[in-house]
C-alpha positions as CSV (number, residue, x, y, z in Angstrom):
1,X,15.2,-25.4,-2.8
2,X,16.1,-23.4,-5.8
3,X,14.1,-22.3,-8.7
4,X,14.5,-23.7,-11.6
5,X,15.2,-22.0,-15.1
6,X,12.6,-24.2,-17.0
7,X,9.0,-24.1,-15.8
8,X,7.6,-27.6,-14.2
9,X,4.7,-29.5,-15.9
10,X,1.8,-27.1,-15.0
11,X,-1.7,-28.3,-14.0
12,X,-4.8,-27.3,-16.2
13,X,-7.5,-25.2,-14.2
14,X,-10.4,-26.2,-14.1
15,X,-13.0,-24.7,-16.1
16,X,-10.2,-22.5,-18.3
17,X,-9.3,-23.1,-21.6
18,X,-5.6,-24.8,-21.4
19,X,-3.3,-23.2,-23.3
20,X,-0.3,-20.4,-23.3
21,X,-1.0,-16.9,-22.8
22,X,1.4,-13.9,-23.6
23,X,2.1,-11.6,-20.7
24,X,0.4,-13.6,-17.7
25,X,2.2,-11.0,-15.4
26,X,0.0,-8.7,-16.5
27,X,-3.3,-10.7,-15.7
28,X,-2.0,-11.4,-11.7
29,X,-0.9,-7.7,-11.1
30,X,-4.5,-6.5,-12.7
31,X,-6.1,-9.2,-9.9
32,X,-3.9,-7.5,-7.5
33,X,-5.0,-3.6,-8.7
34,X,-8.7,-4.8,-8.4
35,X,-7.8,-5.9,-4.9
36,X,-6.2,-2.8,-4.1
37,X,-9.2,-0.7,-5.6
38,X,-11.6,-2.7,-3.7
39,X,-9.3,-2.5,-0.6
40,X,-9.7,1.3,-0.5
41,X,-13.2,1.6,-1.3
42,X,-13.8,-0.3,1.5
43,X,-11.9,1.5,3.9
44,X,-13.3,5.0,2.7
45,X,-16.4,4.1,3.0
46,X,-16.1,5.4,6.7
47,X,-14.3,8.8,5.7
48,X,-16.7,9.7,2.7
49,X,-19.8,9.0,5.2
50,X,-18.5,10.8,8.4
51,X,-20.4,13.5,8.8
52,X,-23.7,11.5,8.5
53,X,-22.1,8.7,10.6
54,X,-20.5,11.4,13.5
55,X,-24.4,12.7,13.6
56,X,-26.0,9.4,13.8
57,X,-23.7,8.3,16.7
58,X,-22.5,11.7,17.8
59,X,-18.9,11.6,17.8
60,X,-16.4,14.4,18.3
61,X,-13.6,15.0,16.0
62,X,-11.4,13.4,18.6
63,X,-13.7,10.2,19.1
64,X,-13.8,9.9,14.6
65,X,-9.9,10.0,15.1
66,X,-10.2,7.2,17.5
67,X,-11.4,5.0,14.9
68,X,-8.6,5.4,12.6
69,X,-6.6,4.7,15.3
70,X,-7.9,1.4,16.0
71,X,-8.0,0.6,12.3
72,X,-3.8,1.5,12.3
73,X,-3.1,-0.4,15.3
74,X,-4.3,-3.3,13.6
75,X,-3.1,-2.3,10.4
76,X,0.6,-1.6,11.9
77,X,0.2,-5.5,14.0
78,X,-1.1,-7.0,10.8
79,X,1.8,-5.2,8.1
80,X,5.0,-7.4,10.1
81,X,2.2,-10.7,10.7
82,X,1.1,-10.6,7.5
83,X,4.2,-10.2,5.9
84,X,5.2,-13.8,7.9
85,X,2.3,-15.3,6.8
86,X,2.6,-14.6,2.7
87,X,6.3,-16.1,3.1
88,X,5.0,-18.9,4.5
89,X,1.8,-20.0,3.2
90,X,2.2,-18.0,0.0
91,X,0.4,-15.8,-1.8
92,X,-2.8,-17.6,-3.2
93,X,-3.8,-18.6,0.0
94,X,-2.4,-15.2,1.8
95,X,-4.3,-13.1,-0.3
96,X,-7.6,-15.5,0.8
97,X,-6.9,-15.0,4.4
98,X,-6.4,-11.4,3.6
99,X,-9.7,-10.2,1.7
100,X,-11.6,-12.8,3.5
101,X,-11.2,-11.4,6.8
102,X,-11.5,-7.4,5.6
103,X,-14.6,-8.2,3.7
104,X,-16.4,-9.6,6.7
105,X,-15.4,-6.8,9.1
106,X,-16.5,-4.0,6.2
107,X,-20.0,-5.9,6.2
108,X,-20.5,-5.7,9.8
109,X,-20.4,-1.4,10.3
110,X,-23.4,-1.8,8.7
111,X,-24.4,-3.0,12.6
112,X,-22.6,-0.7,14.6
113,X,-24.3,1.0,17.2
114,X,-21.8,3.4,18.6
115,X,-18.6,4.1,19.4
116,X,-17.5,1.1,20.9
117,X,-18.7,-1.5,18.3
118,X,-17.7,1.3,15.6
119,X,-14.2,0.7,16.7
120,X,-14.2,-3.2,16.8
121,X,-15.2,-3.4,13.8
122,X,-12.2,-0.5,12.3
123,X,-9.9,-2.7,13.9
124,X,-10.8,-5.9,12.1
125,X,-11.1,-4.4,9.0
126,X,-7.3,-3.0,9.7
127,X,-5.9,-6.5,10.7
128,X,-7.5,-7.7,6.8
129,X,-6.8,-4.9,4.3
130,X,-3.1,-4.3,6.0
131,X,-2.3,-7.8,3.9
132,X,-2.7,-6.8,0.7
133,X,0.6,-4.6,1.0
134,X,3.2,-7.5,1.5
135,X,1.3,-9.6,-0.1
136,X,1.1,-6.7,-3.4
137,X,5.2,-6.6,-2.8
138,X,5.7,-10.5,-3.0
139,X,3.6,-10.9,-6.1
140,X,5.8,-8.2,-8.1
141,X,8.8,-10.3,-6.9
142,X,7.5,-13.6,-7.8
143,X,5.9,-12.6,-11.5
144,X,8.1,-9.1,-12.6
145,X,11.7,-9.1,-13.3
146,X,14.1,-6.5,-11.6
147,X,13.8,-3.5,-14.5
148,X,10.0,-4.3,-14.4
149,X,8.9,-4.1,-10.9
150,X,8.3,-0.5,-10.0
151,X,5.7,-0.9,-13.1
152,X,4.0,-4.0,-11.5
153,X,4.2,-1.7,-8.2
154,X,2.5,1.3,-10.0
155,X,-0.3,-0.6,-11.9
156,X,-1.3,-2.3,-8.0
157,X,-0.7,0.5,-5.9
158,X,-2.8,2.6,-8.2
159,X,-5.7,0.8,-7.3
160,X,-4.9,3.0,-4.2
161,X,-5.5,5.9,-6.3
162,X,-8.4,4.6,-8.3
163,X,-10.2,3.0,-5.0
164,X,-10.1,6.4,-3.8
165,X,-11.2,8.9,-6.9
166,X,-14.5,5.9,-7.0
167,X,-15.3,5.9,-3.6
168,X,-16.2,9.5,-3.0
169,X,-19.3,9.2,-6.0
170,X,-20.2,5.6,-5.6
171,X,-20.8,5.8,-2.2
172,X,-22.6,9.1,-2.0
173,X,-24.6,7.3,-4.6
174,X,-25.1,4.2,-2.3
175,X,-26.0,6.0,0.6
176,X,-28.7,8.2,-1.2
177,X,-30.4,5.1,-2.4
178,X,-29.9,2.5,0.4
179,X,-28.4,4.6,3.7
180,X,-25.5,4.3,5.1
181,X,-25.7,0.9,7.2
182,X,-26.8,-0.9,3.3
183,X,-24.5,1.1,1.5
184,X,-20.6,-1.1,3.8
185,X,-22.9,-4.2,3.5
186,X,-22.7,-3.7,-0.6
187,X,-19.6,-2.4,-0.5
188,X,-18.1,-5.5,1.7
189,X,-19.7,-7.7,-0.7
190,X,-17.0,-6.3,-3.3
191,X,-14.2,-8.9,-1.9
192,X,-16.0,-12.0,-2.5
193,X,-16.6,-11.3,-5.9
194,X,-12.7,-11.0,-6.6
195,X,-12.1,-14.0,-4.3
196,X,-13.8,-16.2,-7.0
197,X,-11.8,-14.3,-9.6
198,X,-8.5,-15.0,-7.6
199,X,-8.8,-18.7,-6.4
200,X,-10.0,-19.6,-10.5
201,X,-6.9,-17.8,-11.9
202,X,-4.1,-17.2,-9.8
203,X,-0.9,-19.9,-9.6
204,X,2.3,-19.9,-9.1
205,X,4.3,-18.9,-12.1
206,X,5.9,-22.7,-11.8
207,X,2.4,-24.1,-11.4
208,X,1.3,-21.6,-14.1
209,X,-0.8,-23.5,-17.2
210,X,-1.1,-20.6,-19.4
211,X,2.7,-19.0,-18.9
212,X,5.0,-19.4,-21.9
213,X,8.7,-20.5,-21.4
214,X,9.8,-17.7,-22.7
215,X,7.9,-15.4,-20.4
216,X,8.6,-17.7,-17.3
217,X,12.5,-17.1,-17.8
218,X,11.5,-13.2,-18.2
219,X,10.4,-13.2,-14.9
220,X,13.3,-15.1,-13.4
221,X,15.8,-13.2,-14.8
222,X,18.4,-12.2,-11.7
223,X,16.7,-13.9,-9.2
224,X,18.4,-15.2,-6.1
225,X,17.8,-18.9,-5.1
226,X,16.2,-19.9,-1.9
227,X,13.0,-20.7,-0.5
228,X,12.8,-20.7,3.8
229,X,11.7,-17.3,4.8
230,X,14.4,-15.1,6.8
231,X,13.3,-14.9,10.5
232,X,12.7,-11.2,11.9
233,X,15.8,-11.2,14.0
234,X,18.3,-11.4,10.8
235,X,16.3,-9.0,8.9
236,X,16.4,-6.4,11.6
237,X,19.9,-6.6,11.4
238,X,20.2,-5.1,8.2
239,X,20.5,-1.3,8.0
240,X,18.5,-1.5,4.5
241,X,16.1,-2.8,6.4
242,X,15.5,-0.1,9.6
243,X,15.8,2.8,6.2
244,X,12.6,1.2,5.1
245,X,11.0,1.3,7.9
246,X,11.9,5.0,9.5
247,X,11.3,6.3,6.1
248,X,7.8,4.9,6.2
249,X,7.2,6.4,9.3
250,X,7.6,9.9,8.9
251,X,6.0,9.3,5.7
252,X,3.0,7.6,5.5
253,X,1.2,9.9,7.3
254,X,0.7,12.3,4.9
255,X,-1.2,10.1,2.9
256,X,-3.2,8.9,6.0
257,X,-3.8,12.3,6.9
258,X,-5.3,13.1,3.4
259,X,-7.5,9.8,3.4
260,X,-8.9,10.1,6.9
261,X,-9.5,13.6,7.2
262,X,-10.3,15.2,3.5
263,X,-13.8,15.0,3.7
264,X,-14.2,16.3,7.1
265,X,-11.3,19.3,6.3
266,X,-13.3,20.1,3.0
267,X,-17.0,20.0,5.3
268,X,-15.6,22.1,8.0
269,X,-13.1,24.5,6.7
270,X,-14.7,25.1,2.9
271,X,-18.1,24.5,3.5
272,X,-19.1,21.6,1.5
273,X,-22.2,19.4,2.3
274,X,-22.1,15.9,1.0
275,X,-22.9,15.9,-2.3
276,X,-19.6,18.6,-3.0
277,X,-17.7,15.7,-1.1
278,X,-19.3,13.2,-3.6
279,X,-18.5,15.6,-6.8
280,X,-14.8,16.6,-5.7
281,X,-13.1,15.0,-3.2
282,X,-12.3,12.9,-5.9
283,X,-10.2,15.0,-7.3
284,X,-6.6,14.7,-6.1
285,X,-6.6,11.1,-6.2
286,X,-6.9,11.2,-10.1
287,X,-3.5,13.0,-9.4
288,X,-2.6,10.4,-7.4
289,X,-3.3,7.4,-10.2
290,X,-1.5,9.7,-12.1
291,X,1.7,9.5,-9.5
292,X,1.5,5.9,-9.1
293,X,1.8,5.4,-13.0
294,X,4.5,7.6,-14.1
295,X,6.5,7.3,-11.0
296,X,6.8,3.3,-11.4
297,X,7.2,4.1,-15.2
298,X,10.0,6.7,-14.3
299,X,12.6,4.4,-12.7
300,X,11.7,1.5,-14.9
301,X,12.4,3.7,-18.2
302,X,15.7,5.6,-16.5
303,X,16.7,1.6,-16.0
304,X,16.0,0.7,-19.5
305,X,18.1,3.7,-20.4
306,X,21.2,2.3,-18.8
307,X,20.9,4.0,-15.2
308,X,21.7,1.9,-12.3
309,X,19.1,0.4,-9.9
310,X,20.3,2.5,-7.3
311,X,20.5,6.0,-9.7
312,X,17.0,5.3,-10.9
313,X,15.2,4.7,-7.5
314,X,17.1,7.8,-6.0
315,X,16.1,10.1,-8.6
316,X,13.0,9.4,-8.4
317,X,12.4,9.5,-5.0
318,X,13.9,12.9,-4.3
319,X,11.8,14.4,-7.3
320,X,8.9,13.1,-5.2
321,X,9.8,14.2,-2.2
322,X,10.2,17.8,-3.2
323,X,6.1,17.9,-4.4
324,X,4.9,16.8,-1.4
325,X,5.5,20.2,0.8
326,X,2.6,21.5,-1.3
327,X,0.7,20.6,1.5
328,X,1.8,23.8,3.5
329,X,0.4,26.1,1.1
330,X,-3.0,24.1,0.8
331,X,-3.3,25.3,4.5
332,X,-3.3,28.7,4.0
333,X,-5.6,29.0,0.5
334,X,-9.2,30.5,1.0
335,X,-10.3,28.8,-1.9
336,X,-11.3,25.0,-1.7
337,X,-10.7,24.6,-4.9
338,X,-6.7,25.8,-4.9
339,X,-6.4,23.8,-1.6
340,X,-7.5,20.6,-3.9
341,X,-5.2,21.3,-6.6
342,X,-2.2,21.9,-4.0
343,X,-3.4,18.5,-2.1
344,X,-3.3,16.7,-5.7
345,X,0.2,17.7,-6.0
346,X,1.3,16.4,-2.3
347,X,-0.7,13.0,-3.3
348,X,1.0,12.8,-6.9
349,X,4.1,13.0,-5.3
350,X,3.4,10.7,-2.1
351,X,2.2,7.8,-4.7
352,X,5.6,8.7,-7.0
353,X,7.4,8.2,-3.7
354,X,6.1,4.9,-2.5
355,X,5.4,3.4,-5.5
356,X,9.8,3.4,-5.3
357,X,10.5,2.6,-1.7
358,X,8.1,-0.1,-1.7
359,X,10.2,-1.4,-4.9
360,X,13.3,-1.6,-2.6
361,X,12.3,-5.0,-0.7
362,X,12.3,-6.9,-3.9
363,X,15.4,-4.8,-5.5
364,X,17.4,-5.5,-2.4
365,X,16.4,-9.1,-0.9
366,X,15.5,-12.2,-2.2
367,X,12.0,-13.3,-2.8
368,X,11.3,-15.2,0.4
369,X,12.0,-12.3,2.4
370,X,10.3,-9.6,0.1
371,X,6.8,-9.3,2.4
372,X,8.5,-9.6,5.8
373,X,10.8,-7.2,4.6
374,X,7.6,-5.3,3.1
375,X,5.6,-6.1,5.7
376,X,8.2,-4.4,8.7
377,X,8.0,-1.1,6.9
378,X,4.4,-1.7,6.8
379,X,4.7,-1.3,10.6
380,X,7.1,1.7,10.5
381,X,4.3,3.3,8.2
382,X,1.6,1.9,10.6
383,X,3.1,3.8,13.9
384,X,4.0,7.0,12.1
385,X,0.4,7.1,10.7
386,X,-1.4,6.4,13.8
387,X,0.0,8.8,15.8
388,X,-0.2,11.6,13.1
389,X,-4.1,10.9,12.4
390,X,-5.0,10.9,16.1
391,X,-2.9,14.2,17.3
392,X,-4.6,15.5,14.0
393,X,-7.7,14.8,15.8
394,X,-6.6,16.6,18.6
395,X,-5.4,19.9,17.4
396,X,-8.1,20.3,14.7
397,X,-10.8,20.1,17.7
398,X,-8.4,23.1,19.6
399,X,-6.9,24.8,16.9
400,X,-7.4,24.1,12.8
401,X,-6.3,22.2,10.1
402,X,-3.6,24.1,9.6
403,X,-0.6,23.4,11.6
404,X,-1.3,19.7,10.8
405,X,-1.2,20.2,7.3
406,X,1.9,22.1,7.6
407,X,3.6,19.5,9.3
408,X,2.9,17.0,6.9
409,X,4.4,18.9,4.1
410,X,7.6,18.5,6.4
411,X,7.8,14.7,6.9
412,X,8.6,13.6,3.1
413,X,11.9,15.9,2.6
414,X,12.6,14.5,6.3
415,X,11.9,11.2,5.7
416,X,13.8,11.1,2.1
417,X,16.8,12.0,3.5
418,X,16.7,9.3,6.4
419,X,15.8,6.8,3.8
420,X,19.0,7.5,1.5
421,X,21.0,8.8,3.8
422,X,20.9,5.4,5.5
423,X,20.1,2.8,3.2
424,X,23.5,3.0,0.8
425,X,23.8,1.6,-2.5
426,X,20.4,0.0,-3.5
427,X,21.2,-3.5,-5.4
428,X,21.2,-7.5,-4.0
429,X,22.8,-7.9,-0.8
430,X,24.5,-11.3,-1.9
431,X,25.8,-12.5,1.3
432,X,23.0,-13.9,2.4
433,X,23.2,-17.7,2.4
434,X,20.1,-18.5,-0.1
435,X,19.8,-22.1,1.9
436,X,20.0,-21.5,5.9
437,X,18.7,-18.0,5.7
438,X,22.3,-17.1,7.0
439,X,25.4,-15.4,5.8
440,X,28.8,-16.0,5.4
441,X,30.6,-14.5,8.1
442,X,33.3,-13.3,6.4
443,X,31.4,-10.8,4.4
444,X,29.1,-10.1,7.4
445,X,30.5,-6.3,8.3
446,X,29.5,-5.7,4.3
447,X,26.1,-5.1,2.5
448,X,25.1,-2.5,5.5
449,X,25.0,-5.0,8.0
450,X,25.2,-3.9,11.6
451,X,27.6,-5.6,13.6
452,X,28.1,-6.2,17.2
């Protein structure tokens, strides 16, 4: 069924004051940043604490890889599932599922007793957190018009960013005070608190009691009708589709790489104890927030300007691309603190990057297939990642840090060119029939898709 241009008769919440309020939008994607920001505290909570936690339950560099392996193998099942699930049961109730299930398994490391139950419990917490991506994606496309949604992508995915430049001090702080095992149980107790937040004021914008008229046709301005979800098999035939998804493999990992193995690089190769973890690792993920901002703002501002969709998202994305090599010379630095400042640059530039090519879903397909489509490159970014952190694993124990951070600072130009090389012109794809989840055959050798 098609939207509407005039919103429905809305339902009051209870226990909120009825009435309009001016830029709603901006309310649901500041629930979805909070998640975000909770999302990654939670699953730092493991890096931050790893040389205490590899100690306690003696664990080789190999075996700490292992975890983050487990928690990407759920996280890469979970992108493509969940991305089903939000196009099905939506977003209010995705986002429950979601949160619910990550806050639970963050609660119980507090009880892990070794490696075993250490990686059960990484693996649930990867099947919950891996939601909030797709989930993020489809509530850009349901509450952002087209020049707006890189923004609405920045301001959530730099919770990312945030998450991780709190983490480091908070739970240093926690630890000191409580120990470890106390310090996932508060920290897991984060994601009910925003539960209650999110089940009081989040809605549908049709089902919306506090969203103006005029605001409501803001955000459906250029939308393409249509409610059933598109199954896998016709999304997979799109080329747009498989340039999401390669691009997100090669990558994903550097951010991965950065987020799993900081802590340890900066205990083993620069010497810090804990509490120079707790006071800088923090660091380059202020440059991060930083990318996340400017680069949704970027292609938002070049669109207001009169560039095209498809100028605007390229531009960006080679400009941020072309940071993320920094990486190579962090490798080489004696000094921890140029090695920081070169790994802010690579994370600045990885966040300007996929604050854009997580954009493209919703720039390309209609809304019912923005976190399956979201969700699939979830899964491209999942492989790439878990393969990356666990041969990073590998050669640090034989060799050093160094020939995996110089790798990394390979896979973005790599992966940049894939992604635009392949994907063509970035806009609508309009031939797909907004009822059936079809197409009309005579235009189905057009739009980049594959046929045959």
């Amino acid at each position: 069924m098609a939207h509407s241009d005039t919103p429905p008769s809305r339902r009051k919440f209870p226990g909120v004051s009825p009435g309009f309020r001016p830029g709603v939008r901006w309310l649901i994607i500041g629930l979805v940043f909070l998640a975000t920001l909770i999302n990654y505290i939670d699953r730092l909570t493991i890096s931050v604490l790893a040389p205490l936690i590899m100690t306690d339950l003696r664990l080789s560099n190999l075996e700490y890889a292992s975890l983050g392996t487990w928690f990407l193998l759920a996280y890469t099942i979970s992108q493509g599932l969940s991305g089903r699930m939000y196009d099905r049961i939506g977003t209010r109730r995705g986002f429950t599922v979601s949160v619910t299930l990550w806050s639970v398994a963050a609660i119980l490391h507090a009880f892990a007793r070794g490696l075993g139950s250490l990686s059960i419990f990484r693996f649930l917490l990867g099947l919950g957190e891996a939601g909030n991506w797709p989930g993020a994606a489809k509530t850009v496309a349901e509450w952002f018009p087209v020049r707006e949604r890189a923004l609405g992508m920045a301001i959530f995915n730099s919770g990312a960013a945030l998450g991780s430049v709190i983490a480091p001090p908070l739970i240093v702080y926690l630890q000191s005070s409580l120990g470890w095992q106390m310090t996932f149980i508060v920290t897991g107790m984060l994601g009910f608190g925003w539960l209650c937040l999110w089940l009081l004021f989040y809605r549908q914008p049709e089902q919306h009691p506090w969203l103006a008229e005029s605001e409501y046709r803001l955000i459906r301005e250029g939308r393409v009708a249509g409610t059933s979800p598109l199954p896998w098999r016709s999304l997979l035939g799109y080329r747009q589709v498989w340039a999401i998804i390669v691009a997100r493999l090669f990558v994903d990992p550097v951010w991965w790489l950065y987020i799993t193995w900081l802590p340890l690089f900066l205990f083993k190769v620069h010497g810090f104890d804990l509490k120079k973890i707790g006071l800088f690792a923090w660091v380059p993920y202020v440059a991060a927030d930083a990318g996340s901002l400017l680069g949704g703002w970027m292609s938002g501002y070049l669109i207001r300007r009169g560039w095209s969709v498809d100028r605007a998202r390229r531009m960006t994305i080679i400009i941020a691309a072309a940071l993320m090599p920094a990486g190579i010379l962090a490798a080489r630095t004696p000094s921890p603190f140029v090695a920081l400042a070169l790994i802010a640059v690579v994370l600045f530039g990885f966040q300007f990057w996929i604050n854009n090519v997580q954009t493209l879903p919703s720039d390309i397909f209609p809304e019912r297939a923005v976190a399956s489509v979201a969700g699939l490159g979830g899964v491209g970014a999942g492989i790439g990642s878990m393969v990356f952190v666990l041969t990073a694993g590998w050669v640090a124990d034989r060799f050093s840090y160094t020939p995996i951070l110089t790798a990394a600072g390979l896979l973005a130009p790599l992966g940049t060119v894939i992604l635009l090389g392949v994907i063509g012109p970035i806009g609508p794809i309009t031939t797909i029939d907004t009822d059936s989840g079809g197409e009309t055959p005579e235009t189905q050798s057009n739009n980049g898709r594959t046929v045959g």
